[in-house]
N, C-alpha and C positions, 0 to 999 in steps of 0.2 A: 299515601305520602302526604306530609303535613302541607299546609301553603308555604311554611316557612323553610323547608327541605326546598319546595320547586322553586322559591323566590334565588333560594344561595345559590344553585343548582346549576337553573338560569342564568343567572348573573356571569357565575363562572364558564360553565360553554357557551357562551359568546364569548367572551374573551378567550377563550383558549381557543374555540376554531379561526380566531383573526390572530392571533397570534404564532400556528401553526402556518398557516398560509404565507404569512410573513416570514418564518422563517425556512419555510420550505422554498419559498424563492429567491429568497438569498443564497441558500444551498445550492439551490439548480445552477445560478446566473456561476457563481464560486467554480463549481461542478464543471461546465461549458466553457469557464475561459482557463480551468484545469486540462484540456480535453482539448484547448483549440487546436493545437499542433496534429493530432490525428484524425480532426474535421477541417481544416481550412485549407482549401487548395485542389481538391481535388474532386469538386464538380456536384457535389451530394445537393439532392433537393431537401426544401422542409421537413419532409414526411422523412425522411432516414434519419436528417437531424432529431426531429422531435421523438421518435424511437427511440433513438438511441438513450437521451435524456428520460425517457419515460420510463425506460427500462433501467437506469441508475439509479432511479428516484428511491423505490425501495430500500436502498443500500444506507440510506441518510434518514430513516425512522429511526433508526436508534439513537440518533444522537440530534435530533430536532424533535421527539414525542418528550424527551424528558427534559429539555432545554424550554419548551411550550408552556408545559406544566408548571417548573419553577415560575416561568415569567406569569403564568396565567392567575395560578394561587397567590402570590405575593400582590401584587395586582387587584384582585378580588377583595380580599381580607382586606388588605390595605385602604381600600375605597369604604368599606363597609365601617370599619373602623375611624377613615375621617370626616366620616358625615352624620358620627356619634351613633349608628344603626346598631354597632353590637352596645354600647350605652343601651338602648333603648330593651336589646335584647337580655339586657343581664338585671333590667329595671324589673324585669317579670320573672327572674328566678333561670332565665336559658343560662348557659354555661359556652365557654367558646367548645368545649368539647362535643358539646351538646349541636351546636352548628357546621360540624367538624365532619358527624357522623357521614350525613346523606353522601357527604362527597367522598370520604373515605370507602365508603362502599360504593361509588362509580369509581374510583382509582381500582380498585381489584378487579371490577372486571374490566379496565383498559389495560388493566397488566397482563390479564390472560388471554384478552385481546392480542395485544404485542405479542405473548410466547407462539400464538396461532400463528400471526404474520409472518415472525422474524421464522418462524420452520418451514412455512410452506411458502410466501411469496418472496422472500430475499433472496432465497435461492432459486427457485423462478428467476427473478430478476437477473442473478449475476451468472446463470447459466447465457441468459441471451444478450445482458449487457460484454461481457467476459468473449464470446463467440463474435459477436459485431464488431467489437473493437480488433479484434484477430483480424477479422474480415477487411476492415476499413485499411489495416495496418499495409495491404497486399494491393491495396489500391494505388496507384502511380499516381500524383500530382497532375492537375492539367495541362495538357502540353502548351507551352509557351514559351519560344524560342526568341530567348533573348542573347542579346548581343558580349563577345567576349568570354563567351563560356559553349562547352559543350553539352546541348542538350538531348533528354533521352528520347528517341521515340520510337521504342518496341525493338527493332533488333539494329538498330541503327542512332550514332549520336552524329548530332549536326552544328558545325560551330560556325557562326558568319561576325566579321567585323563590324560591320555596319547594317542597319534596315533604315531604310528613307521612303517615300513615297507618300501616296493614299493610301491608310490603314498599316502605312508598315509592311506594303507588300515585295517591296524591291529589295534585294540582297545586294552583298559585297563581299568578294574573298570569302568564298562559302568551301568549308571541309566537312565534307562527310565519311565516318568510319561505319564500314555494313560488316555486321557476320554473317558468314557463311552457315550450313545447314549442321557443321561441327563444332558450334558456338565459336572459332576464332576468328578473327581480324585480319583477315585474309584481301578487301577490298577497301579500297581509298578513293573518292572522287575530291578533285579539286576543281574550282571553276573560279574567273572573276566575277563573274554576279549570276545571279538569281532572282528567283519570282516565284511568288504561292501563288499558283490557281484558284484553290479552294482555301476554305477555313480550314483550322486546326482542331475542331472540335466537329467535323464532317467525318465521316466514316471512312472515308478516302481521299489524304490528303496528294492533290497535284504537286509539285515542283522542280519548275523548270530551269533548268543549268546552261549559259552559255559561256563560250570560249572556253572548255578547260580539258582535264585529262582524269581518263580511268586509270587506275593500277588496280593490278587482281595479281595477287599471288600464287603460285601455279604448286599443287599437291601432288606431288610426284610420289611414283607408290616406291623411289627408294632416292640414297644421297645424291648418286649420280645423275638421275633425270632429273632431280629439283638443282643440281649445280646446272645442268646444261640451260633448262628453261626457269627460271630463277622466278619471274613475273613477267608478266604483259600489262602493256600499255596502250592505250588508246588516247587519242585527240577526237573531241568533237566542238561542233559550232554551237551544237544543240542537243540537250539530252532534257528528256522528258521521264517525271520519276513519279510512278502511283505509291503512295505508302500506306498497306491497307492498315488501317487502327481499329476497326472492327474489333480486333481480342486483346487492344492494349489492357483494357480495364473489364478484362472480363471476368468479373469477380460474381459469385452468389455468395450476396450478402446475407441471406438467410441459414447458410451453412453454420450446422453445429457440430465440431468435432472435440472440443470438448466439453463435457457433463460430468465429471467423476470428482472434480477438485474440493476441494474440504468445505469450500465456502458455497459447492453449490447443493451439499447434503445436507440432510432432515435428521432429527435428532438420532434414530433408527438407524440411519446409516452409518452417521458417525459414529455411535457407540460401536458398531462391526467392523467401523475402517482403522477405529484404536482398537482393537484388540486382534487384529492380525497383523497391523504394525508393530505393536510391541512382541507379539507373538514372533513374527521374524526377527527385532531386533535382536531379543534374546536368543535367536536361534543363531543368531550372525555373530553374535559375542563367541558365544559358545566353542562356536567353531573356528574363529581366529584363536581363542585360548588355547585349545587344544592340536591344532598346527603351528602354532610359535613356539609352543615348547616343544613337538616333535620336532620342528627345525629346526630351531636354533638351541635347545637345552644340550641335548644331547650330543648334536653334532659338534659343540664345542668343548666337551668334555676334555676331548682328543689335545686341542692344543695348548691346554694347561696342561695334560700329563708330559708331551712334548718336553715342556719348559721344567717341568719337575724331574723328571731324568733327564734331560740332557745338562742343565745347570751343575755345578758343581754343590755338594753338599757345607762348600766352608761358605759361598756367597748366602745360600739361603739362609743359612742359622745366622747370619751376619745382616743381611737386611735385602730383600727380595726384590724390591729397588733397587740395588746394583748394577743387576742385568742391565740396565740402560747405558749403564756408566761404562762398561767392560767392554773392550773389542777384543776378546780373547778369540771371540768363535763370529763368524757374522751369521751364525745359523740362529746365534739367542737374538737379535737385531730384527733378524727376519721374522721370526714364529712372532715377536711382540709386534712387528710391525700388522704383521695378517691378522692380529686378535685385533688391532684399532683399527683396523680398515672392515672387521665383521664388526666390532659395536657400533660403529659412525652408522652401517647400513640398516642395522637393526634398527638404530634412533629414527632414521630415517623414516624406515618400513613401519612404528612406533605412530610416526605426526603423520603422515597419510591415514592411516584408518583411523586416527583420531580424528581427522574433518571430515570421515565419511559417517563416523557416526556422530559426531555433531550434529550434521545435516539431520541424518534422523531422526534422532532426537531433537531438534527443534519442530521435524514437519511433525510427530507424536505431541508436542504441546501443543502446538497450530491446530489441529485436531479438536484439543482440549476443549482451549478455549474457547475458539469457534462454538461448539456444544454451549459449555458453560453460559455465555453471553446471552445464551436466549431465555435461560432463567433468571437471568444478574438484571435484566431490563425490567421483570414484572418490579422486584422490591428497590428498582431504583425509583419508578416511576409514584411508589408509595410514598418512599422516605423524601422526594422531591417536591411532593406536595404537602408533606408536614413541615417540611422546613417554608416551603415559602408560603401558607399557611399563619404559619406562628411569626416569623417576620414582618408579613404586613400586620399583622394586629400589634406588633408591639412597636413597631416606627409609625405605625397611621398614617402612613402619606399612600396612595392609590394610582399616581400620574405616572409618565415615565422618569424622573427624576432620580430621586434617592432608591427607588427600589428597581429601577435598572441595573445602577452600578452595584447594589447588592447580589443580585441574581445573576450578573452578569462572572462577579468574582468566586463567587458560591459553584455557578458550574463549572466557569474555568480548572476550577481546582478538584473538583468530580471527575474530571474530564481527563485534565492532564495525570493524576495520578493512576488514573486507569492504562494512561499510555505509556508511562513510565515503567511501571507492573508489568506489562504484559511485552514491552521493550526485555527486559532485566527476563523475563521467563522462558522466549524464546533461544537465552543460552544457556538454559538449565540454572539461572542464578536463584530462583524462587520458582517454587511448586508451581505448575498452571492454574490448582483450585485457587489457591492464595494471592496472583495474580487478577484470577478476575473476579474476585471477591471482594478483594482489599476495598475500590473504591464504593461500594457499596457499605462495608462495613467502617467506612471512616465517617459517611452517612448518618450510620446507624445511632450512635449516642449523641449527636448534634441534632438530630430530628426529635429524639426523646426530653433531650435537655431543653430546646430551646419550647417545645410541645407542655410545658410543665411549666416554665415561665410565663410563655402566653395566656394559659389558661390563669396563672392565681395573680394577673395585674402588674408583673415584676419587669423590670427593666430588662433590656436587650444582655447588658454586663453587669454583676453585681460585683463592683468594686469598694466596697467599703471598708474589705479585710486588708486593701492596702493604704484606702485617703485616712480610715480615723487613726490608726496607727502614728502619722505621717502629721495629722492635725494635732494628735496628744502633743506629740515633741514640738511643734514649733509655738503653740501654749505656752508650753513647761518652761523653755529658753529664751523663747522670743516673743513672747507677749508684755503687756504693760505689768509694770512693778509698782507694786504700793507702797 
């Protein structure tokens, strides 16, 4: 390798791995308070939060490795270009192409880098990110019984008006609803005040009930025993309550049930999970075709002959339409009416299996692309380096400045077209290949064009085909006269 290959090389991984970092943690932090609602509240140490996050992270390489690169090549070139370095390289015959190379061949194999990652560790990822999140979902909220409301705690909710004391341990006007062993609401306690023994985040919470009454509803094994003994009731001075929480939150968080979802397959797979979805869909067509017409073709044959003999032969040669108009017979009123109450249900039976194979047909593109995306990342991360490449050699500014807001609009628009695309494809509006291809291929002639500028010294825009035009005429009209 030349010094001059390690120098550019150089130059650019460090910027690119600080640049990474940055916006990998932007993503995370993004990610996290995306996310807060199914971590906040319900009692998780670091170690599951940072999991959890560890295990998303993968999910955001594809869209912070080629966001990096833009910023890192533009950035690079840019710096090199305003401290006159490629001046000095072009004093001796180098070429920007020629400076171009070393790093164009470290982009290929980051590309084929990424196709390894995004097959085998995203999905990794989003098998255990996807499973924890389930896990967490079934996780109750800490208990914390606040005032004015009913709160849950395991097979019992507990409402008090007021808590006063030290620590909030004294109650007022406390209702407790308990289920019984057949999940209903069979038990009521009321009391005027109360007391926590213990904490709420102890294994077994105390609380103590005085002055009030039990109601229990009595399950009588028929009408007449539950009319005769309706419920009972109790009066105490004092009632002492264990509430074991032991299994309120007894979740294993390491459960994985599911593995099979599209986004947590490797290329292998997905190519077998499309072609035996589409395999069934076409099987599922098929055979709706072929029982619609067995049931409704034929079967309807009947009530248009109905209407052809029993009509009279002067209405039909007169206009077939009539029948509506005529109350000669209410048998023709009737047969028409049964043919619009069988088409209305056909229409019907029609938009039902139309949303079901919607459905399918979207998860069949979903499929697609998923696939598709893991090859769409190598040549995005090429043509992202050519474009911010030739960018900063032709603006020469290297800070975050002008070639932020470039890079910044540049992916935007990478970015959202791709989301657009692949929006529009999930209802069959645009092929899946063409969806995630597109933003790629709008790439493709901006990297070459602007690659071709850089290199022969030429401006960012070459507008002259419309200022000299524009300078002839105000010349010709508006200039001084001799």
């Amino acid at each position: 390798m030349k010094i001059l290959d390690r120098y550019i090389i150089g130059q650019y991984l460090t910027r690119l791995v600080s640049v990474f970092a940055i916006c990998m943690l932007i993503f995370v932090v993004q990610t996290f308070w995306l996310y807060i609602d199914d971590l906040a509240g319900k009692g998780l140490d670091f170690e599951t939060i940072f999991k959890f996050l560890g295990y998303f992270t993968p999910k955001l390489i594809p869209i912070v490795l080629p966001l990096s690169i833009l910023f890192a090549s533009l950035m690079t070139f840019g710096s090199l270009a305003e401290n006159y370095e490629f001046a000095a390289m072009k004093s001796t015959g180098i070429s920007l192409i020629r400076c171009m190379i070393g790093l164009f061949l470290v982009h290929i194999f980051i590309g084929i880098g990424s196709f390894y990652f995004s097959n085998h560790l995203i999905p990794y990822g989003e098998v255990k990110s996807y499973n924890l999140r389930r896990n967490l979902a079934k996780l109750k909220p800490a208990i914390a019984i606040r005032e004015g409301i009913f709160n849950d705690l395991g097979q019992m909710s507990i409402k008090v008006k007021r808590k006063y004391g030290v620590d909030k341990r004294l109650l007022e006007d406390v209702i407790i609803h308990e289920k019984t062993n057949d999940y209903k609401n069979r038990i009521v306690i009321k009391a005027k005040r109360g007391e926590l023994k213990s904490k709420t985040t102890d294994a077994t919470l105390q609380l103590v009930l005085y002055d009030g009454n039990r109601y229990e509803e009595i399950a009588g094994k028929d009408y007449k025993e539950r009319m005769r003994f309706p419920h009972a009731k109790v009066h105490f001075e004092e009632y002492i309550m264990n509430i074991d929480l032991s299994k309120f939150n007894n979740v294993d968080l390491n459960e994985e049930n599911y593995t099979t979802t599209y986004k947590m397959q490797k290329v292998s797979q997905l190519k077998v999970s499309i072609d035996t979805l589409e395999r069934d869909f076409s099987a599922q067509r098929k055979i709706f075709s072929e029982n619609f017409n067995k049931k409704h073709y034929y079967s309807h044959i009947k009530p248009i002959e109905d209407i052809v003999n029993f009509v009279p032969d002067s209405i039909l040669k007169a206009n077939i339409l009539n029948i509506l108009k005529t109350d000669d017979d209410w048998r023709s009123n009737q047969i028409v009416g049964r043919c619009m109450a069988d088409v209305d249900a056909i229409i019907r039976s029609l938009e039902n299996k139309k949303r079901n194979f919607f459905v399918f047909q979207k998860l069949i593109n979903l499929h697609k692309m998923i696939m598709l995306d893991k090859f769409t990342l190598i040549f995005s991360c090429i043509f992202l380096f050519l474009i911010g490449a030739s960018i900063g050699a032709i603006i020469k500014k290297g800070g975050l400045g002008l070639p932020l807001v470039i890079s910044v609009l540049i992916f935007l628009s990478y970015h959202y077209i791709g989301i657009f695309a692949k929006n529009a494809s999930e209802d069959n509006s645009i092929h899946p290949i063409l969806a995630s291809w597109i933003s790629t291929m709008v790439l493709t002639p901006f990297a070459i064009y602007l690659t071709k500028r850089a290199s022969s010294d030429e401006g960012f825009v070459n507008l002259e085909f419309i200022s000299v035009p524009i300078q002839r005429i105000y010349s010709k009209y508006m200039g001084p006269k001799s």
